[in-house]
C-alpha positions in Angstrom: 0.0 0.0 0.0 1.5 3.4 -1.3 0.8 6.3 1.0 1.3 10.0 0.0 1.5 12.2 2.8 0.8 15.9 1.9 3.3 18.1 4.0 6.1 17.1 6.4 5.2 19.6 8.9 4.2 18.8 12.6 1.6 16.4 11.8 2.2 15.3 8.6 5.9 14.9 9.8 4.6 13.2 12.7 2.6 10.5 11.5 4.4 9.5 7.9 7.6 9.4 9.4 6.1 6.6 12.3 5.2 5.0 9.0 8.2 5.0 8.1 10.1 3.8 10.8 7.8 1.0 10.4 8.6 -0.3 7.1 5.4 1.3 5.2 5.7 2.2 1.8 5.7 6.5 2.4 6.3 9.1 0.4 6.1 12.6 1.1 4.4 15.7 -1.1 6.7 18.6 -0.2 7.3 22.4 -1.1 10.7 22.9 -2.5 11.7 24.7 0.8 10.8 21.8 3.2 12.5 19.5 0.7 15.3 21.3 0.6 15.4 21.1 4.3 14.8 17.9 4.8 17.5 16.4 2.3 20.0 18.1 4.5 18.8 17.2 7.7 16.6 14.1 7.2 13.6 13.6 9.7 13.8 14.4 12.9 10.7 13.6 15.4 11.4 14.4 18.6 9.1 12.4 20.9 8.2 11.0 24.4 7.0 7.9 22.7 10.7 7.6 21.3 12.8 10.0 19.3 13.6 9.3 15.4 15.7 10.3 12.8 15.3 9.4 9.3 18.0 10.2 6.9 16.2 10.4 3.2 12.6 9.8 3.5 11.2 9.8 -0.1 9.7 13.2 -1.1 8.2 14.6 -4.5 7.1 18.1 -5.7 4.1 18.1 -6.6 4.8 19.0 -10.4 6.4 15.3 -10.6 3.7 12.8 -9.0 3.6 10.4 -12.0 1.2 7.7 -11.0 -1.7 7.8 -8.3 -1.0 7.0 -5.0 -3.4 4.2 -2.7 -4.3 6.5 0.6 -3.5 10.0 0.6 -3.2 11.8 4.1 -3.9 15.3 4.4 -3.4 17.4 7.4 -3.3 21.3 6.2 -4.8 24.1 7.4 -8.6 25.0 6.3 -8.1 28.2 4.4 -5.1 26.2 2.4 -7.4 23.3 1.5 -8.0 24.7 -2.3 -3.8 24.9 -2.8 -3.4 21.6 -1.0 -6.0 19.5 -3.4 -4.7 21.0 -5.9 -0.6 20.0 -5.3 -1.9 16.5 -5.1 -4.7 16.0 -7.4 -2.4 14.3 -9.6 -2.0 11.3 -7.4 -5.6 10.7 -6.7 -7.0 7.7 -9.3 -9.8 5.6 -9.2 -9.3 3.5 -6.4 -7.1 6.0 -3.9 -8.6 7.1 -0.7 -8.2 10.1 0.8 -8.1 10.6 5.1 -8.2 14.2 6.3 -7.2 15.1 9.5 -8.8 18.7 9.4 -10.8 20.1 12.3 -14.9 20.7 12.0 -16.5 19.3 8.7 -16.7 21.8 5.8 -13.2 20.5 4.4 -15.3 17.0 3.7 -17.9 18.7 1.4 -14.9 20.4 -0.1 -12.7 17.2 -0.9 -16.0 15.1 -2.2 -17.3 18.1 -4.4 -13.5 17.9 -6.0 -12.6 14.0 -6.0 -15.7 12.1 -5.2 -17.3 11.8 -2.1 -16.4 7.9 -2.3 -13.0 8.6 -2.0 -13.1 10.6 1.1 -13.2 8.7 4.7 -13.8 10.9 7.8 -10.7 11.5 10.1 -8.7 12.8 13.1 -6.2 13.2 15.0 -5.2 14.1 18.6 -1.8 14.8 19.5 0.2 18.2 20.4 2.8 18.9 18.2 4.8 22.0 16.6 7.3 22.2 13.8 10.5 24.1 15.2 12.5 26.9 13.2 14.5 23.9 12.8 12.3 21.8 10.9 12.3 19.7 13.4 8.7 17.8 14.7 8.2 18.3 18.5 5.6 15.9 20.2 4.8 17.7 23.2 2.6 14.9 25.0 1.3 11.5 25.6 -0.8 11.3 22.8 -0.7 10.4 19.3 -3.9 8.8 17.8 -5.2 9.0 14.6 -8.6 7.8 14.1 -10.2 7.2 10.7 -13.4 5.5 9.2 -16.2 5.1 6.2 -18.4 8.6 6.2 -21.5 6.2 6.2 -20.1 4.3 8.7 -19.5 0.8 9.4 -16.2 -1.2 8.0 -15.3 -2.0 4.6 -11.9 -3.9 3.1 -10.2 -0.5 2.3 -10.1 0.8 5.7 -9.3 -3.1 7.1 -6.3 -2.5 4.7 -5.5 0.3 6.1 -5.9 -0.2 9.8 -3.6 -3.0 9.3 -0.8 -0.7 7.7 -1.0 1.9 11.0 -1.4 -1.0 13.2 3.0 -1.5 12.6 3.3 1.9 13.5 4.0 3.7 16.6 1.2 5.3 17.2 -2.2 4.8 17.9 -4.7 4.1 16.0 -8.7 3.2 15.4 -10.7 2.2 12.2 -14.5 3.4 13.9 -17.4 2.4 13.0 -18.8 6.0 13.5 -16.1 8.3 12.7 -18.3 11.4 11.8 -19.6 11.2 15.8 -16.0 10.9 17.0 -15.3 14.1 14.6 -18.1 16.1 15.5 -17.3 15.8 19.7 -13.9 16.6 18.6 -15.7 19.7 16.7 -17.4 20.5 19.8 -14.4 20.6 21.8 -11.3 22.4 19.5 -14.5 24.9 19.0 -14.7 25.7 22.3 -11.2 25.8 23.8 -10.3 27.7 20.4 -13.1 30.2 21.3 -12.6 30.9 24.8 -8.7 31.3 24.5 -8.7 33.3 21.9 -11.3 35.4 23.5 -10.1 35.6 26.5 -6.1 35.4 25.3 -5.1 33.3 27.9 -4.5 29.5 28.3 -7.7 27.9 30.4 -5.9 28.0 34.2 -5.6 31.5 33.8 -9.5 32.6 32.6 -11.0 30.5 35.2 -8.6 32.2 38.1 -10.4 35.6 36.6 -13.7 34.2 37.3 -14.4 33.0 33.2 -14.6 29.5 34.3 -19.0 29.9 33.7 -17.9 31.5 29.8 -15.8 28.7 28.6 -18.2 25.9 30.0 -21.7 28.3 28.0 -19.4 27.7 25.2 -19.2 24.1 25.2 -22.6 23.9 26.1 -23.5 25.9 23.1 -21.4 23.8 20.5 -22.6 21.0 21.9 -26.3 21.5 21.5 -25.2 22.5 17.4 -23.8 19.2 17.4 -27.2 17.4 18.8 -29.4 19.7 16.5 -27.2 18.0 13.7 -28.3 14.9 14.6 -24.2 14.0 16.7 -25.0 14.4 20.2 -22.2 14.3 21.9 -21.7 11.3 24.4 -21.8 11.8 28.4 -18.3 11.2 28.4 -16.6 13.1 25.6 -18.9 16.0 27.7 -17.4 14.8 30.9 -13.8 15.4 29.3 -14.7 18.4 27.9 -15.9 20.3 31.0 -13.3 19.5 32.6 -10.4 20.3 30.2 -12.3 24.2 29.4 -12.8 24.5 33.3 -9.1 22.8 34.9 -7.4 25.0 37.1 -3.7 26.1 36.8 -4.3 24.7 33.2 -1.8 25.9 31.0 -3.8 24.4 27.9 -4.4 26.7 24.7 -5.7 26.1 21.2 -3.4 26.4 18.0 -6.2 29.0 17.1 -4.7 31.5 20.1 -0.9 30.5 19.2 -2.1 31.6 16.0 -3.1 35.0 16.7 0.2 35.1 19.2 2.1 35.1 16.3 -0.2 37.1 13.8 -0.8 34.4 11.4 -4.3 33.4 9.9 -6.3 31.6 11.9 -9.1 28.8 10.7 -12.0 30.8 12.5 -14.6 30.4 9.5 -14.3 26.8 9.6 -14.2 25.7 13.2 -16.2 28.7 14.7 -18.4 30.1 12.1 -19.7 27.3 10.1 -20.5 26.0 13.5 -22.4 28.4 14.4 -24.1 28.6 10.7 -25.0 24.9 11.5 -26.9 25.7 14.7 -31.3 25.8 14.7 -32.6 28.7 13.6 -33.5 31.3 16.8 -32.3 28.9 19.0 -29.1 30.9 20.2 -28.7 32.2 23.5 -29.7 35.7 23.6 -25.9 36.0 25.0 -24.6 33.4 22.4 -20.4 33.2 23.8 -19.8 31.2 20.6 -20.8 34.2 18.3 -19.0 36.7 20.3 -16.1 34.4 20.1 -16.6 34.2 16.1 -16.9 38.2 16.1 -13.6 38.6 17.7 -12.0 36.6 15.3 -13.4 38.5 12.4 -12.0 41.5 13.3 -8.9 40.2 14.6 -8.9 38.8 10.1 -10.1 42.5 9.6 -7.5 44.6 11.3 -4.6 41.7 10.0 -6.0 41.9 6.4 -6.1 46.3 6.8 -2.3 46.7 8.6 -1.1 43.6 5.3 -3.0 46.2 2.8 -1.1 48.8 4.6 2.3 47.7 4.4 1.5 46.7 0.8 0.8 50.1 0.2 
């Protein structure tokens, strides 16, 4: 089985080069600058689950992908989706299968609408990891799952195949039976933690020793009511987690949405925040609705970045 994963950065990076190690047949879909990179330094993952350095691993720009790959993995950033598909169209044929591991759901209709939704499984991953100015990947926890499945659920011989490919790998992994549930109470959470941080530009521990501990959990409540009008209500325990991980004390947990704005780069707010929000029952909002205040500050925190760019440019 021939996997192409697009991008070598902290996921991507992550999760191919675990591949590798094992023995899988990986190749990676890089930008000439990350190539470039990468031929003089190999791989490095640096990892509580075991550090790793791999000299040479395969590569090709996307100009030269000459045949169609089996499963391509694709782990960008929403608002580059239209670029990424369109680096690695050329290795999508007739039988390839395509795993995402974006956050929310609009990327789905996206890759469907351009390759066939049969070619697109539901997928995810949880881990915290960062690219350094050294290019090297930098696991900064326990976990590293990637979960994946059929979008109309159950199992089929394709993901079987695959499940048995990550299964030599050194991470973890699950084929579900019911990946779009497992995607949406992810939804619900990154949604939430991304809102209240950003809002509150701070990590969790230190909005709930101001008193913004009743905020963060109205905005989980919120998302997760959108995700039960949608027909995903999320389970009592992915709730349980949640509440607790938005509400922890001396937590010094943040979204990559508020590291983001730290560093005045783009942000994904239009696909985790506001086509949640565009998904929620009509007049059923909270006269108070945190999530939409949340989605209004990231607007104009686009607004102002896009007005001081047009500035400079000027």
């Amino acid at each position: 089985m021939r996997f192409l994963v697009v991008g070598a950065g902290a996921l991507g990076g992550y999760f191919g080069g675990r591949l590798l190690q094992a023995g899988q047949d990986v190749c990676f879909l890089l930008r000439p600058r990350r190539a470039a990179q990468l031929a003089a330094s190999g791989l490095v993952i640096k990892s509580p689950a075991g550090n790793a350095h791999i000299p040479a691993p395969p590569h090709v720009l996307s100009d030269d992908i000459e045949a169609p790959f089996d499963v391509v993995i694709v782990g960008c950033k929403a608002y580059d989706l239209a670029q990424t598909m369109d680096s690695f169209a050329a290795a999508v044929g007739p039988d390839t299968v395509i795993i995402p591991l974006l956050n929310g759901m609009q990327h789905l209709d996206a890759l469907a609408e351009r390759f066939g939704r049969a070619k697109v499984l539901g997928g995810l991953c949880l881990i915290s990891a960062v690219l350094d100015d050294a290019g090297t990947v930098l696991h900064l926890n326990d976990m590293h799952a990637l979960n994946f499945g059929e979008l109309d659920g159950g199992r089929s011989a394709r993901v079987d195949a695959i499940a048995a490919a990550f299964a030599t790998a050194n991470f973890s992994s699950t084929a579900s039976d019911s990946i779009l549930q497992a995607m949406w109470e992810k939804w619900m959470f990154i949604a939430s933690l991304a809102g209240i941080t950003t809002l509150m530009r701070s990590c969790v521990g230190d909005i709930v020793s101001a008193g913004g501990k009743d905020l963060a959990l109205a905005l989980l409540d919120e998302c997760a009511a959108i995700a039960a009008h949608n027909g995903f209500a999320p389970s009592a325990a992915s709730l349980e987690r949640g509440r607790a991980m938005v509400s922890a004390p001396a937590s010094p947990l943040t979204a990559s949405m508020f590291k983001d704005i730290e560093r005045g780069a783009p942000t994904e707010a239009d696909h985790i925040l506001g086509d949640l929000l565009s998904r929620g029952a009509q007049g059923q909002q909270p006269d108070r609705s945190v999530l939409r205040i949340a989605y209004a500050h990231l607007q104009t925190y686009e607004a102002r970045r896009s007005r001081e760019e047009a500035a400079r440019a000027a």
